[in-house]
C-alpha positions in Angstrom: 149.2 177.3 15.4 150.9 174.7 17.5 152.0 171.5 16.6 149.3 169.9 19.2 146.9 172.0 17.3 147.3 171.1 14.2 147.7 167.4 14.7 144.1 167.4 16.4 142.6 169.3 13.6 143.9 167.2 11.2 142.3 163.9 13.2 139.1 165.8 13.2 139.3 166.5 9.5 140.0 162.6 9.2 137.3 161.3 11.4 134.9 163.7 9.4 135.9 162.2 6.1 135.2 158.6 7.9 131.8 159.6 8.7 131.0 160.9 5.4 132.9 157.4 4.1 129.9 155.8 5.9 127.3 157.2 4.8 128.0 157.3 1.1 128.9 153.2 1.8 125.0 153.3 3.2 123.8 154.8 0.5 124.9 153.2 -2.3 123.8 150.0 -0.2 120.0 148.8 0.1 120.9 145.7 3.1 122.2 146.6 6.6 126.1 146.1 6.8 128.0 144.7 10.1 130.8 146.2 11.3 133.6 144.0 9.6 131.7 144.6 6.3 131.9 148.2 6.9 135.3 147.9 8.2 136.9 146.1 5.0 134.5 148.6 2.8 136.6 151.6 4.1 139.8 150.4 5.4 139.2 151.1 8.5 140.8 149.4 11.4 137.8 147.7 13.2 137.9 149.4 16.3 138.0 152.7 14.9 134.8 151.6 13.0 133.4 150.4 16.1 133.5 153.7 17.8 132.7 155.9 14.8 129.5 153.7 15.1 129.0 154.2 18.2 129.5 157.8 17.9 126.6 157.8 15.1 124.0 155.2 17.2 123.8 157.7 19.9 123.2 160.4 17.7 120.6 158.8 15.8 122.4 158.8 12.5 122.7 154.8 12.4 120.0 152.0 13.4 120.8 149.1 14.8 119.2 145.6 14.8 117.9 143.7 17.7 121.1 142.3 18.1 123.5 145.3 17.7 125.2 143.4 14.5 124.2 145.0 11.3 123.8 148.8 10.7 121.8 151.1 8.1 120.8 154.6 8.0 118.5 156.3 10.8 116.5 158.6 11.4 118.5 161.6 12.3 119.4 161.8 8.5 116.0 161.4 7.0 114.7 164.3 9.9 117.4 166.6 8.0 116.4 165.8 5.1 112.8 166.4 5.2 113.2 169.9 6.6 116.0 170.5 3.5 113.2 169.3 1.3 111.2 172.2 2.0 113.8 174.2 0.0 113.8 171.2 -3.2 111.9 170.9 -6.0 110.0 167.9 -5.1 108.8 169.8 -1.9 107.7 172.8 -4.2 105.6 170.8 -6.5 104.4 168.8 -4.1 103.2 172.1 -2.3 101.2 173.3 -5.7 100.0 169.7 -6.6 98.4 169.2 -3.1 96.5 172.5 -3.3 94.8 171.5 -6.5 94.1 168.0 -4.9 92.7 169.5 -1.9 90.8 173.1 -3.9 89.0 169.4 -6.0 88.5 167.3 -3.3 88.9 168.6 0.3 90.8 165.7 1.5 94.4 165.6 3.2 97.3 164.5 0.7 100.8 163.8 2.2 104.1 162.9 0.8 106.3 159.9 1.8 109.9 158.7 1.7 111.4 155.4 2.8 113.5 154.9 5.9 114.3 151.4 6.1 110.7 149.8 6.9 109.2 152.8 7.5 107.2 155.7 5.4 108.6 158.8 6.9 106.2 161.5 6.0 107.8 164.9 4.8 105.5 166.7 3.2 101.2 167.2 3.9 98.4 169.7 2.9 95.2 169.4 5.2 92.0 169.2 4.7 89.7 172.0 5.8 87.3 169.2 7.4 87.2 169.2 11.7 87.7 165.5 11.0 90.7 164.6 9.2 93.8 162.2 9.4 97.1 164.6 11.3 100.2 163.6 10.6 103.4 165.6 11.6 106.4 166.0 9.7 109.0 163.7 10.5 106.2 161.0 11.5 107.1 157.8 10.4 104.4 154.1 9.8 105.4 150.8 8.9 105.8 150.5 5.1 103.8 147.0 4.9 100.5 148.9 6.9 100.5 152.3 4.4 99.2 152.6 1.4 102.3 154.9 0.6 104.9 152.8 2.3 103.3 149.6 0.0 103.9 152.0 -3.4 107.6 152.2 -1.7 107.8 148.8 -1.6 107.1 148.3 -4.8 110.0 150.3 -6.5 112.3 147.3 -4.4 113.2 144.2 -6.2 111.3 141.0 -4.7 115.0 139.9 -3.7 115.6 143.5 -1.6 111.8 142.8 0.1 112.9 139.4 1.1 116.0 141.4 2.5 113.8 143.8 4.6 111.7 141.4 5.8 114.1 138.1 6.4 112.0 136.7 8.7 109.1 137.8 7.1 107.3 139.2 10.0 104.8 141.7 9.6 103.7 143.8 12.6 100.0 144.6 13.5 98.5 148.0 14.2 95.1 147.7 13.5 92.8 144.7 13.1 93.4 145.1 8.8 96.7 145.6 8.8 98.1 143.1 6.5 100.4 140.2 8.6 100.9 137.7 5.7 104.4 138.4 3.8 102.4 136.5 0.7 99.4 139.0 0.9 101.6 141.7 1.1 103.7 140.4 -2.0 100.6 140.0 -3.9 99.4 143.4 -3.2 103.2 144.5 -4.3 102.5 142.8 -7.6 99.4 144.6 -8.3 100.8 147.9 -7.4 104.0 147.5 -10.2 100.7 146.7 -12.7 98.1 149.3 -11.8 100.0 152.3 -10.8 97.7 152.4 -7.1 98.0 151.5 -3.5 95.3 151.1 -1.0 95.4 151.1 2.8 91.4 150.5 4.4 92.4 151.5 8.4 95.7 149.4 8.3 97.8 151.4 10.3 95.1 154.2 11.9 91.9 152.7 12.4 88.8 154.2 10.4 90.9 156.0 7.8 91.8 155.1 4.1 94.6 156.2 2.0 95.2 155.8 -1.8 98.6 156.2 -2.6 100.7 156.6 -5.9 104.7 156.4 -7.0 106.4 159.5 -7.8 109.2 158.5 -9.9 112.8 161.2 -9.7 114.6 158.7 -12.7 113.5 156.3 -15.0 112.1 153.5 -13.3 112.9 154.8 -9.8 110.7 155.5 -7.0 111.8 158.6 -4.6 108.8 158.8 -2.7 105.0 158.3 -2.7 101.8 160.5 -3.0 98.7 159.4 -0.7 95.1 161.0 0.2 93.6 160.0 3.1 90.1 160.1 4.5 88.3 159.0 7.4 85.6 155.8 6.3 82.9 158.1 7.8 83.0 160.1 4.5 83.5 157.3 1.8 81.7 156.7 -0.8 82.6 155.5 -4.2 82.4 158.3 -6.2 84.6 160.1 -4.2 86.6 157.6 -3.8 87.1 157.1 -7.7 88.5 160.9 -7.5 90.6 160.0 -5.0 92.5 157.4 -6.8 92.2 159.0 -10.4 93.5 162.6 -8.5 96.7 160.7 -6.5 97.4 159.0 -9.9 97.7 162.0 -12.4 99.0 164.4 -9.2 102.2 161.7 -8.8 102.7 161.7 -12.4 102.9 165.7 -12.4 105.1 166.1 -9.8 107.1 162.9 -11.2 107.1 164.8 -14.7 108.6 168.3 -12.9 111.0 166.0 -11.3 112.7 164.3 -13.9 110.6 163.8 -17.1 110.9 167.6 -17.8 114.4 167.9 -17.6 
């Protein structure tokens, strides 16, 4: 090999660790970082920082606030990491729960994760109804306008919230989506006691979605079980299966997870 050669693999190999650098300093970290925080984190001379994230914005791997000051993870690695969680366990129970949820009550059940203030769904199991919520794997809501995204929310601290949501805007999607940080907060609160979420048409009108936590470590939420169903077909027996199935189907695939280790 020649010397020109081997000094540019070697400054690939380097700027490969750096990127890996980043996002293990990301994910050990729930707030956005700037870039001097990032730099002084890693050691990194700021400008080689700057273009590594850069190199990552454009690729979808970092997010960026409206500013273009503080960074956190993006998409691109959540989109990876949902199709990679067709081959994990959690996919795989969540896969044989669902069918037993939908066999019992022939509604649509789905799977969420968190990407920043978003519910990015990454896992479903239809419904055999013509009328029926769709999602798409990959497809990602606002966390404070889905029942899953609120059972996220509640595996945060009240301080990491605040964090999320500094200014504490809420965005609208449908005429019930919740816009007051306080409601929201409250709603948190009762979530952490009963084990439930609830969305009535908050972020697609005319459908409802009871969501609960499943839990990959003590006391730690990895991502959130929901059934949805269109208002035309509620009624409150079925809904009372609805939340009593999403309950003890989180708890199962929470048990696989981690509790039967």
């Amino acid at each position: 090999m020649k010397e020109t050669e081997k000094l540019t693999a070697t400054a690939t190999v380097k700027s490969a660790d750096r990127v890996l650098d980043i996002f293990e300093l990301f994910a050990d970290r729930h707030e956005p970082l700037n870039l001097s925080e990032i730099s002084r984190q890693l050691d990194l001379p700021a400008s080689s920082a700057h273009k590594l994230l850069q190199n990552l914005l454009a690729r979808g791997y970092l997010e960026t606030d409206k500013q273009g000051k503080t960074f956190r993870l993006g998409y691109k690695l959540f989109e990876i990491g949902s199709k990679y969680a067709g081959r994990t366990d959690m996919a795989e129970e969540f896969q044989y729960v669902a069918l037993k949820m939908v066999d019992e009550l022939n509604e649509s059940v789905f799977m969420t994760i968190r990407n920043g203030e978003m519910a990015l769904y990454v896992a479903e199991k239809q419904s055999t109804h013509p009328v029926r919520f769709v999602s798409h794997l990959g497809m990602q809501l606002p966390l404070h306008a889905t029942a899953m995204g609120k059972v996220l929310l509640s595996g945060m601290t009240d301080e990491e919230i605040h964090t999320l949501y500094p200014d504490k805007q809420l965005g609208r999607l449908t005429e019930t989506t919740v816009t007051d940080f306080g409601e929201l907060m409250e709603q948190i609160g009762r979530i952490r006691v009963e084990g439930v979420g609830y969305s009535m048409g908050e972020s697609v009108h005319g459908v409802r979605c009871a969501a609960a936590p499943i839990y990959g470590a003590p006391h730690k939420i990895t991502a959130s079980l929901g059934v949805s169903m269109p208002e035309a077909r509620w009624d409150p027996k079925l809904w009372d299966r609805i939340v009593q199935a999403v309950s003890l189907g989180a708890k199962e695939i929470s048990m696989k997870l981690y509790y039967a280790r």
